[in-house]
VEXTI-306156 format. One record per residue (C-alpha): residue number from 0; x, y, z. Coordinates in nm, 4 decimals, padded with zeros to 6 digits, m for minus. Layout:
% VEXTI-306156
+------+----------+----------+----------+
: resi :       px :       py :       pz :
+------+----------+----------+----------+
:  NUM :        X :        Y :        Z :
...
+------+----------+----------+----------+
//
This chain:
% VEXTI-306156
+------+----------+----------+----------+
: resi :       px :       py :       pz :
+------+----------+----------+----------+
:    0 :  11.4296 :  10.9592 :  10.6841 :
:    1 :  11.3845 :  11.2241 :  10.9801 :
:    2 :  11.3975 :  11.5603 :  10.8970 :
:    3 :  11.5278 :  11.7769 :  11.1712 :
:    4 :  11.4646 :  12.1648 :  11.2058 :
:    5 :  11.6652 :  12.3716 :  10.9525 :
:    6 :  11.8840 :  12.6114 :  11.0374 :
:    7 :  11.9642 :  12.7392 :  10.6639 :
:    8 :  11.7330 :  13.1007 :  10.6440 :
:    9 :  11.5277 :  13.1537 :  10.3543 :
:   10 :  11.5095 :  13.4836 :  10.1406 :
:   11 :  11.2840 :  13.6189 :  09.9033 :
:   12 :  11.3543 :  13.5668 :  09.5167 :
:   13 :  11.3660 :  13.9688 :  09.4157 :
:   14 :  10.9960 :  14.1439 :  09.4396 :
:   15 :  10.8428 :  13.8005 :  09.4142 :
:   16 :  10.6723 :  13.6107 :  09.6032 :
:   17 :  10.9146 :  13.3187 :  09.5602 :
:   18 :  11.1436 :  13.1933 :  09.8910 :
:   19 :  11.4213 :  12.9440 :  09.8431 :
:   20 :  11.6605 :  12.8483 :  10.0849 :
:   21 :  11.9904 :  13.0476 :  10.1194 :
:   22 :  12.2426 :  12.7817 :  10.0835 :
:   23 :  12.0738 :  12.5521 :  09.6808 :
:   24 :  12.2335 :  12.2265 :  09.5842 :
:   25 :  12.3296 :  12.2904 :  09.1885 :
:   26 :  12.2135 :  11.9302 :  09.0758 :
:   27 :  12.4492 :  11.9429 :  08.7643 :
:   28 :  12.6539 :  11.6400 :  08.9277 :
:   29 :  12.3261 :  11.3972 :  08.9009 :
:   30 :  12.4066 :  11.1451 :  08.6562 :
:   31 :  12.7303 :  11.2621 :  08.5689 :
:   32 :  12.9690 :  10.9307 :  08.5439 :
:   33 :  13.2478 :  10.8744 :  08.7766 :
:   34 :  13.0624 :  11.0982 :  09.0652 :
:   35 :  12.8609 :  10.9056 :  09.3596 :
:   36 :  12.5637 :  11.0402 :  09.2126 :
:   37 :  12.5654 :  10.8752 :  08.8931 :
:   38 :  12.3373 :  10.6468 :  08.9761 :
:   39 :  12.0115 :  10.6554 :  09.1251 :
:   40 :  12.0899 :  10.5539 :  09.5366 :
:   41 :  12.3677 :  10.8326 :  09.5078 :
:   42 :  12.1314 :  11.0816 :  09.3513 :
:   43 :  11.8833 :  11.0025 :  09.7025 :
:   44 :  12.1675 :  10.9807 :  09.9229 :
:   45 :  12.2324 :  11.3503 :  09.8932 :
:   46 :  11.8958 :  11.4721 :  09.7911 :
:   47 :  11.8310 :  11.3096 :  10.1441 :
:   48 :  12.1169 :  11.4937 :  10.3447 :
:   49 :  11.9904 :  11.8072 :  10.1488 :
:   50 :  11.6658 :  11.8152 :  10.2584 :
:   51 :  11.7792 :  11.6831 :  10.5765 :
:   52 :  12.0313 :  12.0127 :  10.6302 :
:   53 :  11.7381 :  12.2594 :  10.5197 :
:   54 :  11.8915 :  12.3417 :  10.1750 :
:   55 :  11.5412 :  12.2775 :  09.9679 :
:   56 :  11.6022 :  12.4533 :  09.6420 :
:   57 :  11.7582 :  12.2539 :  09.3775 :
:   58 :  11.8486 :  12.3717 :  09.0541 :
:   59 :  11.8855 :  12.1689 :  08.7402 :
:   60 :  11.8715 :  12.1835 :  08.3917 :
:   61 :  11.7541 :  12.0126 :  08.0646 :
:   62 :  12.0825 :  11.9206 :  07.9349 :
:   63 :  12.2594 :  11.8060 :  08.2695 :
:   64 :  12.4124 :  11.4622 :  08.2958 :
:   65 :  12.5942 :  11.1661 :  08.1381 :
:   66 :  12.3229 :  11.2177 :  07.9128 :
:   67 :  12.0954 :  11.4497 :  07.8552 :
:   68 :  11.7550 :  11.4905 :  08.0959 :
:   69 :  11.9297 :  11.2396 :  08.2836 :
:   70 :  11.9490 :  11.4824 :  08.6184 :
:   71 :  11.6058 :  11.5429 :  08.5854 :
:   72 :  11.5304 :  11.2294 :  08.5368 :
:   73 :  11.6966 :  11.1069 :  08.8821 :
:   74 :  11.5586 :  11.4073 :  09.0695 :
:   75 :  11.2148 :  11.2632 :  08.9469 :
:   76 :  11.2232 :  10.9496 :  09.0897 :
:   77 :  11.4460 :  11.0542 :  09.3917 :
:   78 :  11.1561 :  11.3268 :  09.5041 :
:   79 :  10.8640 :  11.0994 :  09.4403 :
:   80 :  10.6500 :  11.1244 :  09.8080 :
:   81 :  10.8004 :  11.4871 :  09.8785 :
:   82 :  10.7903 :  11.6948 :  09.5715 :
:   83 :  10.6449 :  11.9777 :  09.7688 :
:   84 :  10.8721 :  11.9952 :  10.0025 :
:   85 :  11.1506 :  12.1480 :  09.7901 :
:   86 :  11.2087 :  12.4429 :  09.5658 :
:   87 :  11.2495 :  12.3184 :  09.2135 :
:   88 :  11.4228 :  12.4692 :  08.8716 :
:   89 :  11.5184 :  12.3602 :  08.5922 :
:   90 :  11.6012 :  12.5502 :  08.2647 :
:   91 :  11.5453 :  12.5241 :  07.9055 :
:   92 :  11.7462 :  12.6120 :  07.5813 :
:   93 :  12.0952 :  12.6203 :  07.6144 :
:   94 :  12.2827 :  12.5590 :  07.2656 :
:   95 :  12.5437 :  12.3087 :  07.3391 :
:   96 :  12.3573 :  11.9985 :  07.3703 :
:   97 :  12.0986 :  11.8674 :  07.1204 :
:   98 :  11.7734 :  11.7717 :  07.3621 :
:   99 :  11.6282 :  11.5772 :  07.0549 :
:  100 :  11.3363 :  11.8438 :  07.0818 :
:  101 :  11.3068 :  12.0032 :  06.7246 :
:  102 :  11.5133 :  12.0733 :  06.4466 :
:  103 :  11.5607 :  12.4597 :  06.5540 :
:  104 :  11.8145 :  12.6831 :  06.6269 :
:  105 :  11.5767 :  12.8857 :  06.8222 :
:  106 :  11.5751 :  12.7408 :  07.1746 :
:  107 :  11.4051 :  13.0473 :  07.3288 :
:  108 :  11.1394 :  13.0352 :  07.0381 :
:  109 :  10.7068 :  12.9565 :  07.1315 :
:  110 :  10.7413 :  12.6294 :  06.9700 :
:  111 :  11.0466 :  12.4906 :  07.0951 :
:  112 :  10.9560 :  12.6515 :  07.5230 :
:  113 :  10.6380 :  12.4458 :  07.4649 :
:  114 :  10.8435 :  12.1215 :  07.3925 :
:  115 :  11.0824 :  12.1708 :  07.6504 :
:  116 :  10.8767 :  12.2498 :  07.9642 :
:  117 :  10.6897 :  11.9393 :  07.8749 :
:  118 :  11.0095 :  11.6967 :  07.8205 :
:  119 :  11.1166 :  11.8181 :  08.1750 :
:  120 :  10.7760 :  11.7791 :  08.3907 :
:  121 :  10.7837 :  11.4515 :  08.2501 :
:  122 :  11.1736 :  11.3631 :  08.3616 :
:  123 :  11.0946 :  11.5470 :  08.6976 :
:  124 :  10.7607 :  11.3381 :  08.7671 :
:  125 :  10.5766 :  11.6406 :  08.8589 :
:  126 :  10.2565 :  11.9004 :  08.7928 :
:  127 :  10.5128 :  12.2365 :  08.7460 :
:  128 :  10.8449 :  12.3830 :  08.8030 :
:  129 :  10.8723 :  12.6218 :  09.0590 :
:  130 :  11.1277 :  12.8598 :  08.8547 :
:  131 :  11.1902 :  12.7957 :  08.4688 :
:  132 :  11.4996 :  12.9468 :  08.3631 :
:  133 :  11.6250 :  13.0705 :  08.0518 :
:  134 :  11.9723 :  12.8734 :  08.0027 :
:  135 :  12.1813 :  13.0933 :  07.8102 :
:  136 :  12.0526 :  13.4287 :  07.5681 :
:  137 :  11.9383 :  13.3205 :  07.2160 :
:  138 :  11.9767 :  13.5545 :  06.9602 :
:  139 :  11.7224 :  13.4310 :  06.7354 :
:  140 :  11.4413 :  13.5024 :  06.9253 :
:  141 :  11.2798 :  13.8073 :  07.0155 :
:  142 :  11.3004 :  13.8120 :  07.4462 :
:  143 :  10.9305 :  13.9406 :  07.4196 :
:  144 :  10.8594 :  13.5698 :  07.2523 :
:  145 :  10.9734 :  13.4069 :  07.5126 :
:  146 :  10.8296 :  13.6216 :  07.8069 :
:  147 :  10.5000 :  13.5478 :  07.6263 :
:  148 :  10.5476 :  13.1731 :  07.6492 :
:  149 :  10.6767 :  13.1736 :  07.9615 :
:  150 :  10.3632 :  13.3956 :  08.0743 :
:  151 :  10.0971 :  13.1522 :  07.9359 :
:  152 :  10.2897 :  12.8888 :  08.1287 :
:  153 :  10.2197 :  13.0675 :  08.4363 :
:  154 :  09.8824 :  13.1264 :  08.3859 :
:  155 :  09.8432 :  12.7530 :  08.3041 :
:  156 :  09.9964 :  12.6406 :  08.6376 :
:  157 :  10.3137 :  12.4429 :  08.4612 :
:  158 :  10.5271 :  12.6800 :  08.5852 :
:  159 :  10.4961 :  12.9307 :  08.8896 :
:  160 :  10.7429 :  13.2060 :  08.8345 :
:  161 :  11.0434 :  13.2272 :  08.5730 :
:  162 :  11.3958 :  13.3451 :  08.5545 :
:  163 :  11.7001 :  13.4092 :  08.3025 :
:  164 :  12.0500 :  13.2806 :  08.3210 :
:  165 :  12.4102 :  13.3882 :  08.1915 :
:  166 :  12.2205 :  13.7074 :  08.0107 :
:  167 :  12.4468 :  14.0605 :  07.9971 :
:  168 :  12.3440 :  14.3982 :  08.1991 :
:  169 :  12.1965 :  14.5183 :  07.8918 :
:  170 :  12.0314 :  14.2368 :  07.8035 :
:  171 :  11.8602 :  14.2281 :  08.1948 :
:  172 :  11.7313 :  14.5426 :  08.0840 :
:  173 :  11.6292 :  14.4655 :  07.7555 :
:  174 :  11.4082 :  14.1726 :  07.8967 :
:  175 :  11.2498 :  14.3725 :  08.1855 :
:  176 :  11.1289 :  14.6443 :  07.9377 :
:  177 :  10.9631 :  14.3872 :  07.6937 :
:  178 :  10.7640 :  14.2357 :  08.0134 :
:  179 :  10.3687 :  14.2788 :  07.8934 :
:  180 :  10.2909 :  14.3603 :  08.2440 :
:  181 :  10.2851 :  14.3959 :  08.6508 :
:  182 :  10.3534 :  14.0529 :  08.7936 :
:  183 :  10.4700 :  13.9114 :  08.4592 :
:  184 :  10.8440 :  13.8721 :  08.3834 :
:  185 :  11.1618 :  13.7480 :  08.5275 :
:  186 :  11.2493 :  13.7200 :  08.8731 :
:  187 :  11.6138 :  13.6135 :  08.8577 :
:  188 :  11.8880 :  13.6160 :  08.7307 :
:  189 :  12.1999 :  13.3477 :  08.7304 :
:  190 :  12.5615 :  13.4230 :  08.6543 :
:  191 :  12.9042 :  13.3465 :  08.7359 :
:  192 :  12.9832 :  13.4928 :  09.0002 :
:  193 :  13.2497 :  13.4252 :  09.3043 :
:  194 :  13.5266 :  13.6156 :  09.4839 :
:  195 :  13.7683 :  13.4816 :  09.1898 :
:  196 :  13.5300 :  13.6049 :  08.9250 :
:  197 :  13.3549 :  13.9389 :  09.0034 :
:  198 :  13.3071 :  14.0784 :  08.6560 :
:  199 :  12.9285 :  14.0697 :  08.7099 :
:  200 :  12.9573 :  14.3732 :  08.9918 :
:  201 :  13.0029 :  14.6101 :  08.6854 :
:  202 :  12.6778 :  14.5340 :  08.4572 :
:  203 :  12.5118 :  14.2533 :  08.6136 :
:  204 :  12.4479 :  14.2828 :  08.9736 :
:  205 :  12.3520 :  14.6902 :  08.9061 :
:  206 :  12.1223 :  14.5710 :  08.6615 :
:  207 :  11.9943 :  14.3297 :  08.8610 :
:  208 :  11.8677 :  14.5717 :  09.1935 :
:  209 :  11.7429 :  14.7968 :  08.9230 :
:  210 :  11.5092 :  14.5887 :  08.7995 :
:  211 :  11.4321 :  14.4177 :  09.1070 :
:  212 :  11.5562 :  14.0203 :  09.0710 :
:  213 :  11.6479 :  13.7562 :  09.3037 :
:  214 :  12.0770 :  13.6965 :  09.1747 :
:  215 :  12.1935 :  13.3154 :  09.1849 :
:  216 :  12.5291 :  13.2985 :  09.1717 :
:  217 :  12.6337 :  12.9970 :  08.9696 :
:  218 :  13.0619 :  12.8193 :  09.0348 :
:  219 :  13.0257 :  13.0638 :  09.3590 :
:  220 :  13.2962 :  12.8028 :  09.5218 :
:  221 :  13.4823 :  12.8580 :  09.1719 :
:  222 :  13.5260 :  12.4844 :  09.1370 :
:  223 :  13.6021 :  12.4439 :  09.5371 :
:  224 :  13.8803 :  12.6509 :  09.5076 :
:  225 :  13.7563 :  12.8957 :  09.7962 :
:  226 :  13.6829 :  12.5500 :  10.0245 :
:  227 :  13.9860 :  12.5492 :  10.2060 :
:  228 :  14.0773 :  12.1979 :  10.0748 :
:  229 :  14.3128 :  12.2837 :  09.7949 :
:  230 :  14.6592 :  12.4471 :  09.8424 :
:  231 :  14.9531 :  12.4981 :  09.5994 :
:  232 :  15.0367 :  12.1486 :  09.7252 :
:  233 :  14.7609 :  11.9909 :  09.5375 :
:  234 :  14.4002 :  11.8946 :  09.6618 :
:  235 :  14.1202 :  11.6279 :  09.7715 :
:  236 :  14.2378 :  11.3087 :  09.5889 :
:  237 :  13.9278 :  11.1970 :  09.3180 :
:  238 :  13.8028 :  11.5979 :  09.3237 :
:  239 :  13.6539 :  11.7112 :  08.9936 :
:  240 :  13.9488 :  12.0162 :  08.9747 :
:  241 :  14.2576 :  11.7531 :  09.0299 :
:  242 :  14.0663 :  11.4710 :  08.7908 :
:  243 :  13.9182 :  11.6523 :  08.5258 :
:  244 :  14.0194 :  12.0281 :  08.5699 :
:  245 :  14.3900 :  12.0520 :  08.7116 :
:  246 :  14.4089 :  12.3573 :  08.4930 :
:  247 :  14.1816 :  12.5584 :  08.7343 :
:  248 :  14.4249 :  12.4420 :  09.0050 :
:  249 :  14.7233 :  12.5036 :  08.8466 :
:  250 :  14.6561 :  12.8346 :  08.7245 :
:  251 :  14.4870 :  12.9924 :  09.0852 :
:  252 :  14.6159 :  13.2634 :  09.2258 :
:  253 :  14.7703 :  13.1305 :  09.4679 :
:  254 :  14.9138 :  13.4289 :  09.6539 :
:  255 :  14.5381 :  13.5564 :  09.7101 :
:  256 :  14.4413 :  13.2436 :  09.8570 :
:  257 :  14.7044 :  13.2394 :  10.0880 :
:  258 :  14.6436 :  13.5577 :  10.2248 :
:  259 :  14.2811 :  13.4859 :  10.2300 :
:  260 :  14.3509 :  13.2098 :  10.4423 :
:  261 :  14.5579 :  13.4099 :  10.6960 :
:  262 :  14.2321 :  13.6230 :  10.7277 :
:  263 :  14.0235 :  13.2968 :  10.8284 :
:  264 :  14.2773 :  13.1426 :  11.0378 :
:  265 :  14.2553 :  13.5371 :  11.2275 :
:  266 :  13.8975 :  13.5316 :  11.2432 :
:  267 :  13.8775 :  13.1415 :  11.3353 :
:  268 :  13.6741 :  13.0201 :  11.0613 :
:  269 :  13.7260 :  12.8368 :  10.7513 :
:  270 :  13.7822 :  12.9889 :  10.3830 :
:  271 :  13.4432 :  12.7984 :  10.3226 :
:  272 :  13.2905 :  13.0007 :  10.5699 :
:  273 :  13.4107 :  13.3217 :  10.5213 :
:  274 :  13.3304 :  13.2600 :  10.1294 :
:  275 :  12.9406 :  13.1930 :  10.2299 :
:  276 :  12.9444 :  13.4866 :  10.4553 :
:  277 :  13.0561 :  13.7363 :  10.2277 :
:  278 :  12.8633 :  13.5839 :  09.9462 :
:  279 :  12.5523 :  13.6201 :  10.1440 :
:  280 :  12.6493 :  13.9870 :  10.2143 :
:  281 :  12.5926 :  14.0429 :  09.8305 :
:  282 :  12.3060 :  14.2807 :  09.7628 :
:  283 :  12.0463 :  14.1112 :  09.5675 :
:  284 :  12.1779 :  13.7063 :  09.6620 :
:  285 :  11.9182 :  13.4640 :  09.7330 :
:  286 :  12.1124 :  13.1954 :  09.7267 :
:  287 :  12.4628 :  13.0390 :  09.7003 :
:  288 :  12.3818 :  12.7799 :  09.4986 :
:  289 :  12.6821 :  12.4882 :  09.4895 :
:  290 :  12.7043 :  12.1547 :  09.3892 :
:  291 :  12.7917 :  11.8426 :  09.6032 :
:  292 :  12.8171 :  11.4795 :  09.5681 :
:  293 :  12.8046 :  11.4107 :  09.9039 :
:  294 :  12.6413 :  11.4389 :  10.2468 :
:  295 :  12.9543 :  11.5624 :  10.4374 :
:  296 :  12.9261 :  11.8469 :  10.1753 :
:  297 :  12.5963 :  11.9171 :  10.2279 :
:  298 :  12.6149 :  11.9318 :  10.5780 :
:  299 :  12.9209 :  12.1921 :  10.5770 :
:  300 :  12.7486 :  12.4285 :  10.3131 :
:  301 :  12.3879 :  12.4336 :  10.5302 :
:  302 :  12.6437 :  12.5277 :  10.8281 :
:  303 :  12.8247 :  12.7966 :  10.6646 :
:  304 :  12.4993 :  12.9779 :  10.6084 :
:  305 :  12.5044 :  13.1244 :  10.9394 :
:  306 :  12.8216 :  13.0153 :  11.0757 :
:  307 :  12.9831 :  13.4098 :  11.0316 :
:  308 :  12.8601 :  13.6916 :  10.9408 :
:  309 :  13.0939 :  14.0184 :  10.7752 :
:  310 :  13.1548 :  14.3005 :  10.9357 :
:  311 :  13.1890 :  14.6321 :  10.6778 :
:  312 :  13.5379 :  14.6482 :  10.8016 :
:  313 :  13.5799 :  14.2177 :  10.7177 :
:  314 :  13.3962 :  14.3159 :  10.3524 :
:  315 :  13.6739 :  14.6092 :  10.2981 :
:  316 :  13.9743 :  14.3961 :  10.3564 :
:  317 :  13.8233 :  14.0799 :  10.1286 :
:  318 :  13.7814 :  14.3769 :  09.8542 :
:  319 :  14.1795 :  14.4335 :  09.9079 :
:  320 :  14.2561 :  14.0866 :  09.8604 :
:  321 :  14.0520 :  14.0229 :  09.5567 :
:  322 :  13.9496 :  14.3372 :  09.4095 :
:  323 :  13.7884 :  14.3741 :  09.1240 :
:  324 :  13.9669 :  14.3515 :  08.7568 :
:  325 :  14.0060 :  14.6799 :  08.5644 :
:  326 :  13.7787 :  14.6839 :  08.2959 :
:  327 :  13.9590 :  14.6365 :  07.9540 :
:  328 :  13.6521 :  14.8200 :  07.7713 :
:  329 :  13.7638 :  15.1061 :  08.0264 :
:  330 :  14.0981 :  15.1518 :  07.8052 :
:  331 :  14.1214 :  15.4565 :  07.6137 :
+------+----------+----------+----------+
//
């Protein structure tokens, strides 16, 4: 494999000192069945075209795949000879899949961060994890707990920086103000977040410039909806949405997307394009992280990274078309 010169920028993860690239490949499709990358040669086939196309962060998690670990456990032997030249992270503790770990409810707890963290650098074949993410919030466990662990992890080299994911405004708050020190807690934050599904501008994203994180926005193509590819007609034949998920399909909004697409076709780009742009335009982004299971899809995402760029004008009409939901905790 030849790599050729990216064009996909990088950006800086918050205050940190952590860069990824723009444009990350979610690797939640690695190992799941009836997807090209169940297997092993899929899994390299677009880890290749990834790297090749300058998106080198990759994001993963414990519990991802057919079964669990198993995306971690492709990604490991996939990167073997060129670890270091990608961005990795992984996260930890999410309650909806037992990881075999411990008999514990508290997945954010000292004892159960220490298991995990060393379940994963063993699936992943390597040293550390460049950014170790809290999966979901866990209730059980005091956040200061689990900055602690996550601190000592640092200091021992098994992890370089760490981040949260799926965790409310408050919460983002809550976790910066138990951080023991300068230089020592989160960096990011991931959350849905996509031009169908904005409720993060009210808590979330706020939260997140306060306090100074890098923002991942997780389903930012809400399911591929905001590719271009699907219409009220139907979509890509063999597509997770018209296989698994028809429901997302069926119920779009339909008249949106339509008008969004008469806003491409006047600008001459593609709704895949103009989603990247004004994703990218987001204060606090550093990175549209979406998932692929394919080269061809690799290859457009790395493009749309700097293939149009929003004018305040462009950003003001994409408000009108999908603006933001009133707040039902607003409601007096």
């Amino acid at each position: 494999m030849t790599s050729s010169p990216s064009s996909v920028p990088h950006r800086r993860v918050g205050r940190s000192g952590l860069l990824v690239s723009a444009v990350g490949l979610g690797c939640n499709n690695f190992g799941r069945p009836g997807t090209n990358t169940q297997t092993l040669p899929g899994t390299i086939e677009v880890l290749d075209a990834a790297i090749d196309a300058g998106i080198t962060f990759l994001d993963t998690a414990d519990m991802y795949g057919g079964e669990p670990g198993q995306s971690e456990t492709l990604m490991g032997e996939a990167l073997q000879g060129r670890r270091d030249r990608v961005v990795l992270a992984t996260k930890f503790g999410h309650p909806g899949r037992d990881m075999g770990y411990a008999r514990t409810e508290a997945k954010a707890s000292r004892s159960y961060v220490r298991v995990a963290v060393e379940h994963s650098l063993r699936r992943l074949r390597t040293d550390w994890i460049d950014l170790y993410q809290l999966h979901v919030p866990d209730a059980a466990t005091p956040i200061g707990e689990t900055i602690s662990v996550l601190d000592d992890l640092v200091r021992e080299g098994k992890i370089r920086y760490y981040g949260h994911s799926n965790l409310a405004g408050w919460q983002i708050a809550e976790a910066d103000y138990s951080a023991s020190g300068p230089g020592l807690r989160f960096v990011s934050a991931q959350n849905h977040y996509s031009l169908l599904a904005r409720a993060a501008e009210r808590e979330v994203l706020p939260a997140v410039e306060r306090f100074g994180l890098g923002f991942f926005p997780f389903f930012p193509l809400h399911n591929g909806l905001l590719t271009g590819k699907f219409s009220r007609e139907g979509g890509p034949e063999g597509s997770r949405i018209m296989m698994q998920r028809r429901h997302v399909w069926q119920n779009a909004p339909w008249d949106e997307l339509e008008r969004f697409q008469v806003f491409c076709d006047e600008r001459d780009i593609t709704m895949l394009e103009a989603t990247f742009g004004w994703l990218l335009s987001r204060p606090a982004l550093s990175s549209v992280i979406a998932g692929a299971t394919s080269a061809a899809q690799l290859q457009a995402n790395a493009a749309a990274a700097t293939a149009w760029t929003p004018t305040q004008a462009d950003l003001d009409v994409i408000d009108s078309l999908f603006p933001l939901p009133e707040d039902p905790a607003a409601r007096v």
